[in-house]
KOLBAMI-60673 format. One record per atom (N, C-alpha, C, CB): residue number from 1; x, y, z; atom name. Coordinates in steps of 0.05 Angstrom, whole numbers. Glycine has a CB too. Layout:
BEGIN
(atom NUM (X Y Z) CA)
...
This chain:
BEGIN
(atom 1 (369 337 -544) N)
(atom 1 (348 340 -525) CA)
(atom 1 (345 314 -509) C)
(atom 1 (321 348 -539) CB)
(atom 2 (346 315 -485) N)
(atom 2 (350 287 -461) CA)
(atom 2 (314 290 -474) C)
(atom 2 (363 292 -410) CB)
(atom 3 (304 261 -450) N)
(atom 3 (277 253 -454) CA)
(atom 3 (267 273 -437) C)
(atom 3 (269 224 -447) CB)
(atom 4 (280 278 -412) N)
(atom 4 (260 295 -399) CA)
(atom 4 (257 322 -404) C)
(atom 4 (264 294 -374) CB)
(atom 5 (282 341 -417) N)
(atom 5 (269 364 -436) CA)
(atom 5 (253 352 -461) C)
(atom 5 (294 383 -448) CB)
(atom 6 (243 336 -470) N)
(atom 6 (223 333 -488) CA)
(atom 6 (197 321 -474) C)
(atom 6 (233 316 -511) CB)
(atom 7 (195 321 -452) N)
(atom 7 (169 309 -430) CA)
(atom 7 (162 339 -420) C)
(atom 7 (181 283 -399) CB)
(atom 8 (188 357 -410) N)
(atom 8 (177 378 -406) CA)
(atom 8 (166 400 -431) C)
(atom 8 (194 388 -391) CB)
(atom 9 (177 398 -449) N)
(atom 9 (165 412 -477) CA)
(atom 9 (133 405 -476) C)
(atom 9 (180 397 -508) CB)
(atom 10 (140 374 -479) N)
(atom 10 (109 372 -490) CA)
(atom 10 (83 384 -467) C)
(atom 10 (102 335 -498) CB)
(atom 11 (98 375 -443) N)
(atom 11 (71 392 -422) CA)
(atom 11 (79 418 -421) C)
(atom 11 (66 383 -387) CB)
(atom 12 (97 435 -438) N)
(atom 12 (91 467 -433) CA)
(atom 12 (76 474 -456) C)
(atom 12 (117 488 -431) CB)
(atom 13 (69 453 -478) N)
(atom 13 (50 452 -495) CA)
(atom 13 (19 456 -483) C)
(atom 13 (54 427 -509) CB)
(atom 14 (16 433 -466) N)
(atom 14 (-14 434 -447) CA)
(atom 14 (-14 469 -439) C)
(atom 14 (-13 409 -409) CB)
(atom 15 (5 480 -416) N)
(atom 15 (8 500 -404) CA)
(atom 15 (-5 523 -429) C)
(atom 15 (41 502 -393) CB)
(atom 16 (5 521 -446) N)
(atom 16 (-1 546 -463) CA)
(atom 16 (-35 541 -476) C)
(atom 16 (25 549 -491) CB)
(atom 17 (-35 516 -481) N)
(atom 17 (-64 514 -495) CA)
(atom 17 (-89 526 -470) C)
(atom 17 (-72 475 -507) CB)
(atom 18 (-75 509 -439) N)
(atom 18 (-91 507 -417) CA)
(atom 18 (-99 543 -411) C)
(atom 18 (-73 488 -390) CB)
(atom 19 (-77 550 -414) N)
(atom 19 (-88 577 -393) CA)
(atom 19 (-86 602 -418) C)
(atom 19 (-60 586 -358) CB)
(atom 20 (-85 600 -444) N)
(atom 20 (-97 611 -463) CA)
(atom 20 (-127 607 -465) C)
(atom 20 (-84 602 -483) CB)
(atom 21 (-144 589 -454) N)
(atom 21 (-175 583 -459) CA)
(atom 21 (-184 603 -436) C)
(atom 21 (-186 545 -455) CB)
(atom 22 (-166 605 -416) N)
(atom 22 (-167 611 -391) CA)
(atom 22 (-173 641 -378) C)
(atom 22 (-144 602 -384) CB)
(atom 23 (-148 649 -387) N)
(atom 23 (-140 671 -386) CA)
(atom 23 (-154 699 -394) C)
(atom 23 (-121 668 -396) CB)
(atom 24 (-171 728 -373) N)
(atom 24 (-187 743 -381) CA)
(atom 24 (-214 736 -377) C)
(atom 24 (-181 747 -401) CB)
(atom 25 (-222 712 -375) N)
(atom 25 (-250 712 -383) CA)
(atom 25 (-263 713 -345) C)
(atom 25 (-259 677 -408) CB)
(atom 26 (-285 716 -349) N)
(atom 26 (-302 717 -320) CA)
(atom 26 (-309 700 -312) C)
(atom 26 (-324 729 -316) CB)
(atom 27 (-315 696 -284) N)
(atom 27 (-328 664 -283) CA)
(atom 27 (-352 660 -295) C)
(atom 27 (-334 653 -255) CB)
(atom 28 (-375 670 -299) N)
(atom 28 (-390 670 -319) CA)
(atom 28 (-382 656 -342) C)
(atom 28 (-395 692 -324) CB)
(atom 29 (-367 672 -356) N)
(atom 29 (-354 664 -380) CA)
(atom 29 (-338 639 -378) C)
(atom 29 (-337 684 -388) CB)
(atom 30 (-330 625 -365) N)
(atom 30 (-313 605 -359) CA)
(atom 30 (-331 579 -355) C)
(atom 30 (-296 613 -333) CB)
(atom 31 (-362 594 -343) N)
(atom 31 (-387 572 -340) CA)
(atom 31 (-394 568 -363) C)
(atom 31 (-413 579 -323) CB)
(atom 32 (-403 593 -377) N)
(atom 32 (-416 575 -408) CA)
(atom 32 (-405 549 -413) C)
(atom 32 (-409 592 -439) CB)
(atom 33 (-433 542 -418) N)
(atom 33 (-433 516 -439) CA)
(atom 33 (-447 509 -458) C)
(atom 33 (-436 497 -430) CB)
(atom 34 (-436 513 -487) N)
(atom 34 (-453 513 -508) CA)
(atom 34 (-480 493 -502) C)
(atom 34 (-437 504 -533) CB)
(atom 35 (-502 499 -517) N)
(atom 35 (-527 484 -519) CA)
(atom 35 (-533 477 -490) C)
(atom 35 (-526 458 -538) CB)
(atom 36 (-523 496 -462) N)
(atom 36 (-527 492 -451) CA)
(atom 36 (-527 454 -433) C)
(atom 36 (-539 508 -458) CB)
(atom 37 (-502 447 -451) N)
(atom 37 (-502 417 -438) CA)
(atom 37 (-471 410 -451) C)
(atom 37 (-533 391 -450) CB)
(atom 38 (-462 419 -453) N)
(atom 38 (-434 409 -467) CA)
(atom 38 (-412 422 -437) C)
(atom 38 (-427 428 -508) CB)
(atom 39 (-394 413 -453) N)
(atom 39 (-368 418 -420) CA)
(atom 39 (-351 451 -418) C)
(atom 39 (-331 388 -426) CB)
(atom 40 (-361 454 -403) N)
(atom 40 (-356 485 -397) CA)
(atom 40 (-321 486 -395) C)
(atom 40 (-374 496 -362) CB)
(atom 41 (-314 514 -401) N)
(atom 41 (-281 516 -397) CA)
(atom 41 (-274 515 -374) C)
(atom 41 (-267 540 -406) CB)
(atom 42 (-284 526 -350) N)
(atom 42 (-279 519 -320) CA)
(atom 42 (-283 490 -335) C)
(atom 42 (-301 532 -291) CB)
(atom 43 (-297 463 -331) N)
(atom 43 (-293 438 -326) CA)
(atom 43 (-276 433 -342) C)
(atom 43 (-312 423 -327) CB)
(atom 44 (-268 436 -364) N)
(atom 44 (-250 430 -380) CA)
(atom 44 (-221 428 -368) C)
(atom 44 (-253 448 -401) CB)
(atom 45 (-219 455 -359) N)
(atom 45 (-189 457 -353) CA)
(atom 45 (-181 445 -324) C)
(atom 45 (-180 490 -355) CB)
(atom 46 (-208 444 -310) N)
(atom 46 (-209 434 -279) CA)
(atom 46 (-205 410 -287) C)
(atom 46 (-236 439 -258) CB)
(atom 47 (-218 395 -294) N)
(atom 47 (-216 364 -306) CA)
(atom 47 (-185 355 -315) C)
(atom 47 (-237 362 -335) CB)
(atom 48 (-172 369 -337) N)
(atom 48 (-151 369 -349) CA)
(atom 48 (-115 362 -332) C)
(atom 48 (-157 396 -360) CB)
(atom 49 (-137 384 -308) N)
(atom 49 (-114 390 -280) CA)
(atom 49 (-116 366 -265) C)
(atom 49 (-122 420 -256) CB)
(atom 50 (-136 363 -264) N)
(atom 50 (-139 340 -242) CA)
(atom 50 (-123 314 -251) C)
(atom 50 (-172 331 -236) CB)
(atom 51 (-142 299 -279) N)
(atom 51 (-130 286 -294) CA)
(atom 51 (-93 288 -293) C)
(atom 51 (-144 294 -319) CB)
(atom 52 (-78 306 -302) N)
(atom 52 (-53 311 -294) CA)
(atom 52 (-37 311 -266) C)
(atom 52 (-50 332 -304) CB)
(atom 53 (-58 314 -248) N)
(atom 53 (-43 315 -218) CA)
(atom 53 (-41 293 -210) C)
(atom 53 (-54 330 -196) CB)
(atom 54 (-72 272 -215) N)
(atom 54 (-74 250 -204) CA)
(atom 54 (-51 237 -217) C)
(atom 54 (-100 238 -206) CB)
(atom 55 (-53 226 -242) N)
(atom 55 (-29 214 -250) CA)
(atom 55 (-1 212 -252) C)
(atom 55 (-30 214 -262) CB)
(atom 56 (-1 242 -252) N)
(atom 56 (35 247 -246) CA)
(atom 56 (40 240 -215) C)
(atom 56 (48 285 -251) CB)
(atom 57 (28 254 -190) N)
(atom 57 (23 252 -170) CA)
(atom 57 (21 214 -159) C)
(atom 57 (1 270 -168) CB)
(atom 58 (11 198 -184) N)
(atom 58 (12 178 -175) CA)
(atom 58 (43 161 -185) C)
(atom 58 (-15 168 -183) CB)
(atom 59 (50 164 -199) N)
(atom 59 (76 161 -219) CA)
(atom 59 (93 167 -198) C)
(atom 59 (79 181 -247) CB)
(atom 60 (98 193 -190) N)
(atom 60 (121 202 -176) CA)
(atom 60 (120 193 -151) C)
(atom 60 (124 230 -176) CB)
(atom 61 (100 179 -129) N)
(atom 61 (96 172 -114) CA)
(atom 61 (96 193 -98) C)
(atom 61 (105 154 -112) CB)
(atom 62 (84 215 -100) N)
(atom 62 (70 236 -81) CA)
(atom 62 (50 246 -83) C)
(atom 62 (79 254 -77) CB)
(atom 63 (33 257 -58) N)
(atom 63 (4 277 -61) CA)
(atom 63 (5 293 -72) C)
(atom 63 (-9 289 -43) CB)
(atom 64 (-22 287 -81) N)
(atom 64 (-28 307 -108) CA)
(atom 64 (-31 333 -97) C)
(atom 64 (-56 300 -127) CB)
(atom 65 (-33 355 -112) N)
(atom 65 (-25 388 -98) CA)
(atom 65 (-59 398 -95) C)
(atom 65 (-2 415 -125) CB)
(atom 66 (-74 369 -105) N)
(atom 66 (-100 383 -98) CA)
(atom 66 (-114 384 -68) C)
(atom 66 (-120 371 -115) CB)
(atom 67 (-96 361 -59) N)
(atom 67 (-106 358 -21) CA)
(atom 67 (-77 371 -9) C)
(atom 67 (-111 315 -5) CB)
(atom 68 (-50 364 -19) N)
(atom 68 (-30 373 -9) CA)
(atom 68 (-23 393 -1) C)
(atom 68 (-19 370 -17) CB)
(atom 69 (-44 417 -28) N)
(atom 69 (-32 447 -31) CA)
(atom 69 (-59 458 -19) C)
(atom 69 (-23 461 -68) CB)
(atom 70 (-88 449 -7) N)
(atom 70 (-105 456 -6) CA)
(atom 70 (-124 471 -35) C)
(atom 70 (-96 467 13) CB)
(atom 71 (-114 465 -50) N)
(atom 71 (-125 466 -74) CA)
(atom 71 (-165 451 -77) C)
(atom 71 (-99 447 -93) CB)
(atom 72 (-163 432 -69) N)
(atom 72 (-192 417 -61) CA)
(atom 72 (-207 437 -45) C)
(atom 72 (-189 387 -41) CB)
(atom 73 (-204 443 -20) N)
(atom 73 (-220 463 -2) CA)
(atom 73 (-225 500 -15) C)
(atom 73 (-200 463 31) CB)
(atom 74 (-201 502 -40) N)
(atom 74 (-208 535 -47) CA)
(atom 74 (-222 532 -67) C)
(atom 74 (-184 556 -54) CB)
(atom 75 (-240 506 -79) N)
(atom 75 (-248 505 -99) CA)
(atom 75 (-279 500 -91) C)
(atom 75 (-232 488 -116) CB)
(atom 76 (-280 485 -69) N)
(atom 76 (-306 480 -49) CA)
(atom 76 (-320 461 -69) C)
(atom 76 (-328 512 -39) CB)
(atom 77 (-314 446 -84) N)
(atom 77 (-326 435 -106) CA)
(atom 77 (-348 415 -85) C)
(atom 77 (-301 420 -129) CB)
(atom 78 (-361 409 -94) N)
(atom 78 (-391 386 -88) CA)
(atom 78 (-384 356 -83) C)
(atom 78 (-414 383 -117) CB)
(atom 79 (-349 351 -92) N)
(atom 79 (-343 317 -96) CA)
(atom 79 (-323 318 -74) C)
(atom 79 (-329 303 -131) CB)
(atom 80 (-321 284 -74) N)
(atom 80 (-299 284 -55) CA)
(atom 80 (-275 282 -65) C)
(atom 80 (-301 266 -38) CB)
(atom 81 (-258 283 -51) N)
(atom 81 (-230 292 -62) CA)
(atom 81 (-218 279 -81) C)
(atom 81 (-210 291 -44) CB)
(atom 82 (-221 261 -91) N)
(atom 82 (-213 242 -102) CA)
(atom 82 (-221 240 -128) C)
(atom 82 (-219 223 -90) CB)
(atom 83 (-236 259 -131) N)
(atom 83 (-257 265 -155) CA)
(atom 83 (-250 277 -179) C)
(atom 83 (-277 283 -147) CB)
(atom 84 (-241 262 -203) N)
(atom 84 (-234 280 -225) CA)
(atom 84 (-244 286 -248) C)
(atom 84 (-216 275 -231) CB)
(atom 85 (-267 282 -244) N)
(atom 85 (-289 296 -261) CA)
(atom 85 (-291 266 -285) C)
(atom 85 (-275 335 -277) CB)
(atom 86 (-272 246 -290) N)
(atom 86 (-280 220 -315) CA)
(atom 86 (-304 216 -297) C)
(atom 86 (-255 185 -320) CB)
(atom 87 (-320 212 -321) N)
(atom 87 (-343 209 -317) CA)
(atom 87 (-376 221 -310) C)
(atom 87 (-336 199 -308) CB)
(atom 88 (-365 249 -309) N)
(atom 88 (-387 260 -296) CA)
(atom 88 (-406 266 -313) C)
(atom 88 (-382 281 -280) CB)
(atom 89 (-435 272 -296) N)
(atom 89 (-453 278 -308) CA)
(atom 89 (-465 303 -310) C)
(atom 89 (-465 265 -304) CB)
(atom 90 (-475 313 -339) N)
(atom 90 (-487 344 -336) CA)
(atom 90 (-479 354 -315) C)
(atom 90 (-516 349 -334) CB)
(atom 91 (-494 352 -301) N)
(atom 91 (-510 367 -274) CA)
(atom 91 (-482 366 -256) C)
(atom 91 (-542 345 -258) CB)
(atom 92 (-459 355 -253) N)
(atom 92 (-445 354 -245) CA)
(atom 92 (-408 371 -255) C)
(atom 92 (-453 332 -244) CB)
(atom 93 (-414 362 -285) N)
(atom 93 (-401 385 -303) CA)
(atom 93 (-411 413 -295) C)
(atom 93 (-409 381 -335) CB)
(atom 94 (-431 427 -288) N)
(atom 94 (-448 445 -281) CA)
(atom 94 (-436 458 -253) C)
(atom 94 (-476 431 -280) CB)
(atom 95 (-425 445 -241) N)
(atom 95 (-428 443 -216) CA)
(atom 95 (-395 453 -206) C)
(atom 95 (-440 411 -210) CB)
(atom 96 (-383 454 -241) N)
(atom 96 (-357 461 -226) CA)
(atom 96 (-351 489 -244) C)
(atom 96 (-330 434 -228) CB)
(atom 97 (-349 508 -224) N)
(atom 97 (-350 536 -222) CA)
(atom 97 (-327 545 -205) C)
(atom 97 (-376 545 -213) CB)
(atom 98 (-310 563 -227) N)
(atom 98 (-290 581 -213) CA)
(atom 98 (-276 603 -225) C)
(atom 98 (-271 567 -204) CB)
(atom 99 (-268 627 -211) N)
(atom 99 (-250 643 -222) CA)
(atom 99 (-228 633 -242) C)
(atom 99 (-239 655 -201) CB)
(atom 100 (-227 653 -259) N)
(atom 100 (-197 647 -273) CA)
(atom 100 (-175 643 -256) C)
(atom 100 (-188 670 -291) CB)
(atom 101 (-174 663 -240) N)
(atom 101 (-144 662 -218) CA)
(atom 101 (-143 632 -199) C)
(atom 101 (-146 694 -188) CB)
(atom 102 (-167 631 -195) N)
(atom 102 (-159 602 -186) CA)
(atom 102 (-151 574 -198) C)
(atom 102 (-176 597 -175) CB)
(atom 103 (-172 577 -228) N)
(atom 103 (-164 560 -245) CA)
(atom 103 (-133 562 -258) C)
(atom 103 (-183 561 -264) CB)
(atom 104 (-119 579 -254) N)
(atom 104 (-91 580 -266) CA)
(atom 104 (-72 581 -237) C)
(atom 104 (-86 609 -288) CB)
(atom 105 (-76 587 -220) N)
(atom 105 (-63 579 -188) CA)
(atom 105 (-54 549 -193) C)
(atom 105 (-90 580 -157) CB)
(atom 106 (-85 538 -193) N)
(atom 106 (-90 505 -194) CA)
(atom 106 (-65 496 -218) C)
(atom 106 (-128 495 -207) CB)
(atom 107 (-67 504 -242) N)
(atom 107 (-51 488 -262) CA)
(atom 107 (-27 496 -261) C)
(atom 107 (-59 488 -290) CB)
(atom 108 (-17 525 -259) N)
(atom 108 (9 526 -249) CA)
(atom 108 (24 513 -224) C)
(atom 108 (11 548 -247) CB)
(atom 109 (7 507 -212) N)
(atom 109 (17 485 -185) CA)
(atom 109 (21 460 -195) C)
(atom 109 (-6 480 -160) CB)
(atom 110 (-1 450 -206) N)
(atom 110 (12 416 -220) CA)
(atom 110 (24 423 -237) C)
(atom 110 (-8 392 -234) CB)
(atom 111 (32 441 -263) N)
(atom 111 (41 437 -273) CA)
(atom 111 (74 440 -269) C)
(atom 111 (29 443 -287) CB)
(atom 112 (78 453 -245) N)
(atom 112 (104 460 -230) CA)
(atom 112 (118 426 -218) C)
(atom 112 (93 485 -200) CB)
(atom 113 (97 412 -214) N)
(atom 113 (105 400 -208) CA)
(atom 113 (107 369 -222) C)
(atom 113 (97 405 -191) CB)
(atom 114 (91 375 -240) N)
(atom 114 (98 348 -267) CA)
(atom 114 (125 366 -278) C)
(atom 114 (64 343 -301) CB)
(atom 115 (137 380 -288) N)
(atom 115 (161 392 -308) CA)
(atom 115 (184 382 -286) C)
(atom 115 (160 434 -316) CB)
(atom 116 (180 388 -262) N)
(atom 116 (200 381 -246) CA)
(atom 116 (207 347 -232) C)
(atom 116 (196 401 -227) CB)
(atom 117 (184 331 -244) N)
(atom 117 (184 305 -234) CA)
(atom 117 (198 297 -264) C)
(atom 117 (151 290 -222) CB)
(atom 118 (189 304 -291) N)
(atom 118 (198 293 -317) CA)
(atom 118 (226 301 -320) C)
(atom 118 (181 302 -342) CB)
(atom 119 (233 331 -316) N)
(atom 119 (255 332 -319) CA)
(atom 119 (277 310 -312) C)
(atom 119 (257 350 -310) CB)
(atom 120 (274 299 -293) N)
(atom 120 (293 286 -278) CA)
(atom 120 (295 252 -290) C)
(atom 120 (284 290 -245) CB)
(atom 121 (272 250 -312) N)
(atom 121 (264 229 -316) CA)
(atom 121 (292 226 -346) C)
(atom 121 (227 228 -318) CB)
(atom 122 (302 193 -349) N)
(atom 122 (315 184 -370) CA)
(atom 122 (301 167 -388) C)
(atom 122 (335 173 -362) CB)
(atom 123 (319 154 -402) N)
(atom 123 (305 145 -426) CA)
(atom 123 (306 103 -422) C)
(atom 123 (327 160 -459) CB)
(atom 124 (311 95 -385) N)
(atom 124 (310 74 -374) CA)
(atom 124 (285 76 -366) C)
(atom 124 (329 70 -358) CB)
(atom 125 (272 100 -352) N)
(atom 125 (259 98 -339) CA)
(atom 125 (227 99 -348) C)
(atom 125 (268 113 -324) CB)
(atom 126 (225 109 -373) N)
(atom 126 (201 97 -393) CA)
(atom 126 (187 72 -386) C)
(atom 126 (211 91 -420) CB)
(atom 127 (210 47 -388) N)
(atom 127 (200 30 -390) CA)
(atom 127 (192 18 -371) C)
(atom 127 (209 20 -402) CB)
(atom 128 (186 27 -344) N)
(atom 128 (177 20 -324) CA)
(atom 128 (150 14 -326) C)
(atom 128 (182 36 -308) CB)
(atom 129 (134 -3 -304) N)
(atom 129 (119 -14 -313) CA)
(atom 129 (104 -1 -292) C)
(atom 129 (121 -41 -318) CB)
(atom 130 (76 20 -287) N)
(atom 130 (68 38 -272) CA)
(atom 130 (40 24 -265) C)
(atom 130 (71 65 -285) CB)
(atom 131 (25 10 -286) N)
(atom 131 (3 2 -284) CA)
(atom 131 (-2 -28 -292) C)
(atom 131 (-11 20 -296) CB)
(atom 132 (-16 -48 -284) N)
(atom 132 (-17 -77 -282) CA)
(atom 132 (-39 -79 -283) C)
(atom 132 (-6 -90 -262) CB)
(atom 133 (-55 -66 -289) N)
(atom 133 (-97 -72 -289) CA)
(atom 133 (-101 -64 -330) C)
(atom 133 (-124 -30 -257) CB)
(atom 134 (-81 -76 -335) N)
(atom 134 (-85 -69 -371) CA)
(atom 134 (-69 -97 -382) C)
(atom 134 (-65 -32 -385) CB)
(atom 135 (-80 -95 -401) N)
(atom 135 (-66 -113 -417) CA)
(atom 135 (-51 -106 -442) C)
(atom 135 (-82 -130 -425) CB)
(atom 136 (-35 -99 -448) N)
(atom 136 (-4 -99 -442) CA)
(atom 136 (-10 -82 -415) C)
(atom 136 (19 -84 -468) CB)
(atom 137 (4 -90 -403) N)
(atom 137 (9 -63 -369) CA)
(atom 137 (17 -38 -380) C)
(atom 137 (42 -71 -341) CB)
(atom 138 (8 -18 -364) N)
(atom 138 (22 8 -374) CA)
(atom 138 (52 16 -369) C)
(atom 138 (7 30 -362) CB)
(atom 139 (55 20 -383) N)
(atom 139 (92 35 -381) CA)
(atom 139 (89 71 -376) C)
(atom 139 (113 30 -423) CB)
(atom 140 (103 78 -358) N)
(atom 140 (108 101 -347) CA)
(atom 140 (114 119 -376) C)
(atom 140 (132 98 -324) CB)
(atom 141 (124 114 -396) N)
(atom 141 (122 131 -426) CA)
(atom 141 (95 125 -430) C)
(atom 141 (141 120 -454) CB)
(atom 142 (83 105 -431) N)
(atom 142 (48 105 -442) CA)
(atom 142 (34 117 -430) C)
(atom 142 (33 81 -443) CB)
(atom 143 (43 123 -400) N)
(atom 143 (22 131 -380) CA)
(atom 143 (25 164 -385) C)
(atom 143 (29 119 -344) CB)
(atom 144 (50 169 -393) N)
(atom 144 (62 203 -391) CA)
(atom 144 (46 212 -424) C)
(atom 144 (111 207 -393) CB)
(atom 145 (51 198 -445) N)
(atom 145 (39 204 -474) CA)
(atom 145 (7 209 -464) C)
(atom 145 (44 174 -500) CB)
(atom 146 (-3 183 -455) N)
(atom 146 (-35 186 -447) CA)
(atom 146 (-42 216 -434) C)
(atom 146 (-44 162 -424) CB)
(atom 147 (-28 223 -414) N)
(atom 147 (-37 250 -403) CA)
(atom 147 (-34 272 -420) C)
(atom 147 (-22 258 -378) CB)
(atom 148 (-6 280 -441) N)
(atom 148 (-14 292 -454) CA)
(atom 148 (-36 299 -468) C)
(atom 148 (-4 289 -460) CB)
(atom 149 (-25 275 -484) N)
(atom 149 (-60 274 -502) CA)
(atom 149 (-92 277 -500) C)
(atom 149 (-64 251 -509) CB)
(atom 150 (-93 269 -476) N)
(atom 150 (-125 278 -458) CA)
(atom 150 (-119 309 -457) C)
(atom 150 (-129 263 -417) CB)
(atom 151 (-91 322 -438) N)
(atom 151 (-101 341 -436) CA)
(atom 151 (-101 358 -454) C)
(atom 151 (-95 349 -420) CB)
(atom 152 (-84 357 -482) N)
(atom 152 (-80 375 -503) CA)
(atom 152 (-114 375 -517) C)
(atom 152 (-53 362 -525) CB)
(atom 153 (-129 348 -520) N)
(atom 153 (-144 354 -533) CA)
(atom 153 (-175 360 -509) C)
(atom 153 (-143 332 -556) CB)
(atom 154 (-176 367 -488) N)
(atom 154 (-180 368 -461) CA)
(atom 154 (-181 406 -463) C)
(atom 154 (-151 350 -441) CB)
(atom 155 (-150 414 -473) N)
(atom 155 (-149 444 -475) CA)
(atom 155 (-156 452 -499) C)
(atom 155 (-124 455 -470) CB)
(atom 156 (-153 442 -525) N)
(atom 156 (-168 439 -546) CA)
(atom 156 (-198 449 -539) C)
(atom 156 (-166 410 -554) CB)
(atom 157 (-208 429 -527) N)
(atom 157 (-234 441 -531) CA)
(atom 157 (-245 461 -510) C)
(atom 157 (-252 420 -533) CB)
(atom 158 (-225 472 -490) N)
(atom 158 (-232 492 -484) CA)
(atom 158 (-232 519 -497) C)
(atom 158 (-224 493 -467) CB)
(atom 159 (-208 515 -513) N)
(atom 159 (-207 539 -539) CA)
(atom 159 (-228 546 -547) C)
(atom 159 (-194 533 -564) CB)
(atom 160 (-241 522 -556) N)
(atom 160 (-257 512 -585) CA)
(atom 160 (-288 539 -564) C)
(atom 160 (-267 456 -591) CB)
(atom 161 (-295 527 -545) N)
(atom 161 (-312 531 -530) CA)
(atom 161 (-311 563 -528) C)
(atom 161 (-309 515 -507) CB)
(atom 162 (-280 575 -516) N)
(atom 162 (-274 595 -509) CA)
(atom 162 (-286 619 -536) C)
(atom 162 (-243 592 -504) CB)
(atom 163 (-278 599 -569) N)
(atom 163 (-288 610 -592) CA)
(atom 163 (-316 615 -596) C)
(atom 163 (-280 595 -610) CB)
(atom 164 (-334 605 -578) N)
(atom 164 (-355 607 -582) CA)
(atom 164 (-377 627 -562) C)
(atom 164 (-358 583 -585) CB)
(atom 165 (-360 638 -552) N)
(atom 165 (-364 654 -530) CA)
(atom 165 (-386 686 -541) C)
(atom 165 (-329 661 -518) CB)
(atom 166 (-404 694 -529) N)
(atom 166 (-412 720 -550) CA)
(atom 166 (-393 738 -541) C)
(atom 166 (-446 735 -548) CB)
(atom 167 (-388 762 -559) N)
(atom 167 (-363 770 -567) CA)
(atom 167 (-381 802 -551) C)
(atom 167 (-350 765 -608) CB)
(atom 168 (-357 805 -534) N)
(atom 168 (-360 831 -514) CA)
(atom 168 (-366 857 -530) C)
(atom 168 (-331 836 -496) CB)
């Protein structure tokens, strides 16, 4: 297995957790949020996407598919473009509402396009140095492990959420 079939494995790992939380439910259903304040599966997986576009999108040195593909304007979201949900608050988590079909449009688009930027990637090119505002600097493998990991446990808890859903 080269590095970049094991870069693409691990994000068709995200793909299945992401649009398994996803998949069937209403937008309603996609808004819940337990106790009414915790992170809804729409934000979850919107967040997750973004998180993944911005970074790969920044890595590969191209626009991200959320202004590129018009993805930003079909979502009409409240932020500006640039906006990937680190950090937000309640009322703002709240605030991001959408169909299933769009929420899986959205991740099948980045994710079309992270599998096809890693693929191509070797086992030189890890060690590149992608970020300089850290100490150690980030390496393009630290930066690629990091996105996983947010988004697996990112889709994680949209499951978790999805589990808690009242049962039709």
């Amino acid at each position: 297995m080269t590095i970049g079939e094991l870069l693409a494995e691990a994000f068709g790992r995200v793909h299945g957790v992401a649009l398994g939380a996803v998949r069937g439910l209403s937008e309603e259903e996609l808004a819940f949020r337990p106790e009414g304040r915790c992170n809804s599966i729409a934000w979850l997986v919107w967040h997750l996407t973004r998180i993944q576009d911005d970074h790969i999108a920044e890595v590969a040195r191209t626009e991200q598919a959320w202004t590129a593909d018009g993805w930003a304007e079909r979502f009409g979201l409240p932020f500006p473009p640039a906006e990937t949900g680190y950090g937000h608050s309640s009322a703002e988590v709240a605030a991001v509402r959408a169909p299933a079909d769009l929420l899986v449009g959205y991740y099948e688009a980045v994710h079309g396009r992270t599998v096809k930027y890693v693929e191509g990637l070797g086992q030189a090119d890890l060690d590149l140095v992608v970020d300089e505002h850290w100490d150690p600097p980030v390496t393009l493998g630290a930066r690629l492990v990091s996105v996983i990991s947010d988004d697996l446990q990112h889709g994680g808890q949209a499951a978790y959420v999805r589990g808690l859903l009242p049962r039709r």
